[in-house]
N, C-alpha and C positions, 0 to 999 in steps of 0.2 A: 602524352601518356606519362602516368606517374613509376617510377619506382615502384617493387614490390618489397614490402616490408616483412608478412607474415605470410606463407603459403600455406595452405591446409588439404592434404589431398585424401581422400576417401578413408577419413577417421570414421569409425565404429565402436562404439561401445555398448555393452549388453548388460543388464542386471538380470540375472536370471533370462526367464523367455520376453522380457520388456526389454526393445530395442530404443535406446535413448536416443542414439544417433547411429543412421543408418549413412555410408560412404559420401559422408559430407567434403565439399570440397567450394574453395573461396578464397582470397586473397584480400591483404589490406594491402593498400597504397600507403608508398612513405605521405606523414602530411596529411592523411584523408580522415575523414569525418565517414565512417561506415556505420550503418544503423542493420543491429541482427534482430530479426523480426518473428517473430512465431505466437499462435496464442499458448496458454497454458499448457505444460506438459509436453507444448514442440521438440523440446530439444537445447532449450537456450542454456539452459544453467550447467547442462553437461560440458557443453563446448568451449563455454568460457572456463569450468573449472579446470577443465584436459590443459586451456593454455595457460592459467595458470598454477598448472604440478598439481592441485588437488583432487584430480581423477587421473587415471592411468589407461588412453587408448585399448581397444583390444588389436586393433587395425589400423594400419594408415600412419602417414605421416604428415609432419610440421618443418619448415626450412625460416630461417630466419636471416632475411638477409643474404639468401643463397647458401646457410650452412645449417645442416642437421638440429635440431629444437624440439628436445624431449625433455622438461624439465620432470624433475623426480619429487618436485617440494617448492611449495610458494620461495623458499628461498631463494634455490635457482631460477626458477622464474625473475625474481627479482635483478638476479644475477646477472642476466640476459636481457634485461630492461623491459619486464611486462611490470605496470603499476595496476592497482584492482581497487574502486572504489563500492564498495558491495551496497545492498541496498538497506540492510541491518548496519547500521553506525556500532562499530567495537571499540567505543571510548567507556574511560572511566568518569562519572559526573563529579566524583569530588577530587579530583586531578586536576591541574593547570591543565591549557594547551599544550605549553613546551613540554612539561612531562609524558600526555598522551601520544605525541608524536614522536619521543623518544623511546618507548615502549614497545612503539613499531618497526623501529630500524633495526636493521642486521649489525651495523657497526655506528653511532650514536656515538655524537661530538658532546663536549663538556655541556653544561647546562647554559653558561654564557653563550657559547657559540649557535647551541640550537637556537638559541633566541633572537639573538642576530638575524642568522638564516631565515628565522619565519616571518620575522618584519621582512627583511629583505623578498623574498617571494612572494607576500603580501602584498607591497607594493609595488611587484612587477607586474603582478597577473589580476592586477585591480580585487584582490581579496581580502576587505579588511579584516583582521585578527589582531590581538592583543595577546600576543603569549604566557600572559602572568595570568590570565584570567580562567577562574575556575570554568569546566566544561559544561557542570551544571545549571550555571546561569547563561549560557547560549541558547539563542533559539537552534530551529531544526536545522536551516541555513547555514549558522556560521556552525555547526559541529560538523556539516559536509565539508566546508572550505579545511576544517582540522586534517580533515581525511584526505583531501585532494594534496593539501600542502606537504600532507606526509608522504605520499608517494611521488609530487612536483621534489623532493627533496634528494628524491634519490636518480632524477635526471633519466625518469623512464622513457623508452621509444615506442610503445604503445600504452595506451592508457584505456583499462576497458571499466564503464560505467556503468552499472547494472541500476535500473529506475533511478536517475538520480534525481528528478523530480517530484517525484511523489508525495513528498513534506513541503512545497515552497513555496513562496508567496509567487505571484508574477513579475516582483521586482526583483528577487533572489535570482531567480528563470534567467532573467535577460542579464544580470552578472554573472554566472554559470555559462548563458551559450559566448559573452563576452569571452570569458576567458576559453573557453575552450578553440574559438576562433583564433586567438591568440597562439594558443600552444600548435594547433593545426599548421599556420602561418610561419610560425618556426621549426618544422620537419615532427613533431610526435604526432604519431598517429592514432586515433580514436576508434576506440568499437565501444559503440553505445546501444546499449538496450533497452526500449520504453514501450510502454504501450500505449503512449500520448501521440499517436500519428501525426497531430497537425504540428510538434514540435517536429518531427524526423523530419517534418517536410520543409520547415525554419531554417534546420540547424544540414541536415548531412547532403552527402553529395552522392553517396551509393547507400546501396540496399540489399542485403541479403536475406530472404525469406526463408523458412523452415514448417516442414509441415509436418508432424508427428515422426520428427527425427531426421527429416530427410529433408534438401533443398528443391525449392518446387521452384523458386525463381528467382530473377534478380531483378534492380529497377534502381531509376534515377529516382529518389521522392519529390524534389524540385521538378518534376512534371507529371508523374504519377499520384492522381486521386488519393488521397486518405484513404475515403471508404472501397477503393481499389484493390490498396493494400491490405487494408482490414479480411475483404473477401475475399482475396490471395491468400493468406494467413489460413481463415478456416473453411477453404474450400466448397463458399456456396454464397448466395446471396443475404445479406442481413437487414433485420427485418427492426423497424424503430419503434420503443415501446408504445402501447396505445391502451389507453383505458377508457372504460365506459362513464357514462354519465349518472350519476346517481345524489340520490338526494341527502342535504346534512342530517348526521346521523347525531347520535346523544354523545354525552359528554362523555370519555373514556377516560383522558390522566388528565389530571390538575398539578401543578405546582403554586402553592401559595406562600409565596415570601421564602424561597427556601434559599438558606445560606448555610455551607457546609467548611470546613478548615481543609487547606492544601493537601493531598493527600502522600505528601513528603517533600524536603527541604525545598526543593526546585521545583513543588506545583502551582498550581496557582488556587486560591483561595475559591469557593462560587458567594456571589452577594446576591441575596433579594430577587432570586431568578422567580419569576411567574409566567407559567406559561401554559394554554388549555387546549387540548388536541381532543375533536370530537371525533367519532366512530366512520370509516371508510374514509379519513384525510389524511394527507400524509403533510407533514412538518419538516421543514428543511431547515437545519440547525449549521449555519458556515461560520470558516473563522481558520484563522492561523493554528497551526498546532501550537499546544504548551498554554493556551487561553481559558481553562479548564474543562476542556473536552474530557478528560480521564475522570474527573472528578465528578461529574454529569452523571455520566455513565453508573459511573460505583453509585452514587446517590439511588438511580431509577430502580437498578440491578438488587438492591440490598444491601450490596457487601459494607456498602455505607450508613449506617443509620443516623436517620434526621427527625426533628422534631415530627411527632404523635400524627399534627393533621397538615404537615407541609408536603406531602405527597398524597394524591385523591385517587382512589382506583374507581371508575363507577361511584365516586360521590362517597365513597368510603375509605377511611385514613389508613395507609398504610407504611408511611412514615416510621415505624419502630418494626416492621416486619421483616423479617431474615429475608434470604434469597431465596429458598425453596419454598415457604409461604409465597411470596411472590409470582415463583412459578405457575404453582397452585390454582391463585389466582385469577389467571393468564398474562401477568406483565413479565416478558419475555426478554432479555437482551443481549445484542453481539459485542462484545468488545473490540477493540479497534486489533490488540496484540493476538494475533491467531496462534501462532505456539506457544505454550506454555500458560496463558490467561482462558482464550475461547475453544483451547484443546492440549489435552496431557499430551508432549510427545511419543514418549516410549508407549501410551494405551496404543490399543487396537481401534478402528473404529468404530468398531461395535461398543466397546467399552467408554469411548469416549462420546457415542449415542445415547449409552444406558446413564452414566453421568447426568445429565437435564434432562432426558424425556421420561425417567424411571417412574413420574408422576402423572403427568399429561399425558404420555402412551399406553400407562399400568402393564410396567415392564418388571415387576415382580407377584408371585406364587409362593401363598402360604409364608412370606417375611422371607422368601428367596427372590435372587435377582432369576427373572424368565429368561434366561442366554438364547436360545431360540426367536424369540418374540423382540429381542434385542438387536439381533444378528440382521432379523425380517426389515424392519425399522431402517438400521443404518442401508442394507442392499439398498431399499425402497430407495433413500434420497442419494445415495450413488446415484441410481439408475434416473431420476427425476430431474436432477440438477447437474448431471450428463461431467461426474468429478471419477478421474483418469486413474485409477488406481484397480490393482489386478483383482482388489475383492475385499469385503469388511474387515477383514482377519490380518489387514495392513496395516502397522503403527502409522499416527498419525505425521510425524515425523518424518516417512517415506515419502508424504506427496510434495510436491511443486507446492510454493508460497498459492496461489490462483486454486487451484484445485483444491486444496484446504480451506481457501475461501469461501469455496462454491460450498462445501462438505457443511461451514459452521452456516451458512446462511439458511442452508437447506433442509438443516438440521434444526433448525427454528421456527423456521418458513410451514413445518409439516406439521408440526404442533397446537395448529390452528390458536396461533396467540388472540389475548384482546387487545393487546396494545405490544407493539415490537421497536421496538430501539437498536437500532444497528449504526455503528462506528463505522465510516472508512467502508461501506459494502462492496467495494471495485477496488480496492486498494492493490496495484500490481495482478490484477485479472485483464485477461486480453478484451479486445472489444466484441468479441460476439460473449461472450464470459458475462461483462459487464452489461450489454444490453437481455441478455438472460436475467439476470440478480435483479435489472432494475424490472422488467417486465413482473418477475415476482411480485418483487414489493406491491406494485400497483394491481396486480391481481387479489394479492392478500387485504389490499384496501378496500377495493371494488366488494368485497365479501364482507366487509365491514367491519375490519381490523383498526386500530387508529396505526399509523406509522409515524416513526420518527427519525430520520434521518439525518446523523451527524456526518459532514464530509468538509475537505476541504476542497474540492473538487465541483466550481461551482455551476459550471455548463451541466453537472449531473444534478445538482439541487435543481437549478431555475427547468428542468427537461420534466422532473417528476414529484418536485413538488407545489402544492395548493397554497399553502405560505411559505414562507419566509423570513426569518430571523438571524442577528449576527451575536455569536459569542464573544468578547473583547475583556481580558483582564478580569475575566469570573462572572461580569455580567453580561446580562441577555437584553436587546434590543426588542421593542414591541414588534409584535410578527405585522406584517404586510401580504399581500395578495403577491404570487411569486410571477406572475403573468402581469408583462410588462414592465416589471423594473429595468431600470438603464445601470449600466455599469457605473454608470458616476454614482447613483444611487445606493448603490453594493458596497459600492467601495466608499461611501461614509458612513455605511451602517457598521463595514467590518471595523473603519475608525474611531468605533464609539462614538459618531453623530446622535446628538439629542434627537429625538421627533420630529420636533418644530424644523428644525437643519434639514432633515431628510424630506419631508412635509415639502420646504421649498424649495428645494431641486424639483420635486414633481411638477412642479408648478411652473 
């Protein structure tokens, strides 16, 4: 039996009549790898915020170590040895490392000495870093390790990780559970949050489940099913997307030779991307973040304009057309940043409904916006897309990362696009969340939409989509048939493998 590190006993807190977490209670082991489990809107974000100081209990208590643990402020928290690797990276890009990491500390050593320190932890916890190196030129990976080494610095006893997967390569993956085995092995304790079940089953040793605020159970994941846990999580059986069979449709988007400039200091460039998605197919577009997935997007979306006949809508150039021409249209798209880029947060969701669909739903009367007919709209994809929020008249900023998910896909998804583009559609959505979005998708196809889906997430490309393409360094790989590629295959297409290279692996 292990030491008890963190006790948690029947904490409560309420927003209004939305109970966040209902008399939760749970312990970390000194040294343990704890995986906290819930879909969307369970409860996860509160509990972690409560330990560390950015929410306030209405009930219940925390013991640390056998002593009373109520911090008032991330400081204290700090104070008391909680480190928090969140799932939003709060670095500056045109900042070193050592600077970023100095910014985070409560009391922060000369700038020589930080730098020291960060080699030095660097090279304990097998995470290479360069502290002179500006942030902006990291990928996803090494600005995680900025964040980890900022809180490793301050010699936390629990360390809690909210998604920290969800930007990484698979080689990033296995230096992350490295180190975290590591830190485990020397007494700090873990609470890790993901919604990647077969890593919790990888990496932890316990499990705490949560179910619309409350703990419905507990488990070993090292012998407990994935899809076990999944439907522990949302309380029913889950169901694998499935679509119909239906015949190639006309030509919907073209890209011909389109090459667009970085879309700031640290993007990346796009060259001579071509690529043809016909009607009811969906396109599966993989690739490391930072490889010009944003730039893609802005290009298809508008906000980017490119040459006259480098974008085809229907055979028709649409290349120099805004983003509400676009809509217009029907080319529709998600961005990958859900607050602030594919929703205002202080709107309402109504307002943030009537934003993109004011065209495609004729959400305005006589050169007014229809607030009624607005209002109808947003309920409708609440209720359709099953997003956890007490009613439209909630800023968008209220909901859970997942549920806001749901809200912007949904919100697309109704609009009966011709062609849909969506970044990242599962990006931190639980797994019944995730097999909903994609079941969409493939429904909106079957209807004879074209889809496009950019992820890096690629068990979700090869499960729902018809081809297959890799983004690498701005360009685009000749798409392939996504049925039946082998991983060796993937993984030299994401290498920027010529054809002929990839060609003979098949072979």
């Amino acid at each position: 039996m292990r030491d008890t590190l963190l006790n948690i006993t029947g904490l409560t807190k309420a927003y209004g009549s939305v109970i966040a977490n209902r008399e939760v209670s749970f312990s970390v082991g000194v040294g343990e790898i704890h995986a906290l489990l819930g879909e969307n809107g369970a409860g996860k974000s509160t509990l972690v915020k409560t330990i560390y100081g950015l929410v306030k209990p209405d009930s219940g208590t925390m013991d640390m170590r056998g002593a009373p643990f109520a911090p008032t402020d991330p400081a204290a928290a700090r104070k008391a040895g909680v480190g928090m690797v969140f799932q939003h990276f709060s670095l500056f890009d045109a900042l070193s490392v050592a600077e970023n990491i100095v910014l985070g500390m409560d009391n922060p050593p000369s700038p020589r000495a930080i730098a020291a320190e960060v080699r030095r932890v660097s090279d304990q916890y097998g995470l290479p870093l360069d502290p002179d190196q500006i942030v902006g030129d990291l990928s996803a990976g090494e600005r995680q390790r900025v964040e980890i080494i900022r809180c490793l610095l301050q010699n936390p006893k629990l360390l809690i990780m909210d998604e920290p997967t969800s930007v990484l390569t698979p080689q990033e993956v296995e230096i992350l559970f490295k180190t975290l085995r590591k830190l485990a092995a020397e007494g700090t304790s873990i609470l890790y949050i993901s919604h990647k079940l077969s890593e919790i089953a990888a990496l932890c040793e316990a499990a705490t489940i949560l179910r619309m605020g409350q703990v419905v159970a507990t488990c070993d994941p090292r012998t407990t099913a994935p899809r076990e846990m999944a439907e522990l999580m949302v309380g029913q059986v889950l169901q694998s997307p499935v679509r119909a069979a239906r015949p190639e449709g006309a030509m919907a988007l073209e890209l011909t030779g389109l090459s667009a400039p970085a879309s700031h200091r640290f993007g990346t460039a796009l060259r001579d991307i071509r690529i043809a998605v016909r009607a009811g197919e969906v396109l599966g577009i993989g690739g490391v973040a930072g490889n010009g997935q944003d730039e893609l997007v802005a290009v298809l979306s508008g906000e980017t304009l490119s040459d006259y006949d480098a974008v085809l809508l229907d055979g028709k150039p649409v290349g120099r057309s805004p983003v509400n021409a676009r809509r217009a249209l029907g080319l529709l798209c998600a961005p990958e940043e859900r607050l602030g880029h594919a929703a205002a947060p202080d709107m309402s969701l109504t307002e943030n409904a009537a934003v993109t669909a004011i065209t495609r739903k004729s959400l305005t009367r006589r050169g007014f916006v229809d607030w009624p007919q607005a209002r109808a709209f947003a309920s409708a994809v609440i209720a359709q897309f099953d997003v956890r929020t007490p009613g439209p008249q909630h800023t968008a900023a209220s909901l859970s990362g997942g549920n806001l998910q749901k809200f912007v896909i949904g919100r697309e998804i109704m609009q009966a696009p011709r062609v849909l583009v969506v970044n990242q559609p599962t990006w931190g959505v639980d797994a019944a969340a995730a097999a909903a979005i994609r079941q969409a998708l493939l429904t909106l196809a079957d209807e004879g939409a074209a889809v496009v889906v950019i992820s890096q997430d690629l068990d979700e490309l090869m499960e729902i989509s018809d081809r297959f393409c890799a983004l690498t360094e701005g360009r685009l790989s000749a798409p392939r048939a996504a049925r039946g590629l082998t991983v060796d295959q993937i993984g030299m297409m994401l290498g920027g493998a010529h054809d002929m290279e990839v060609a003979h692996v098949a072979e």
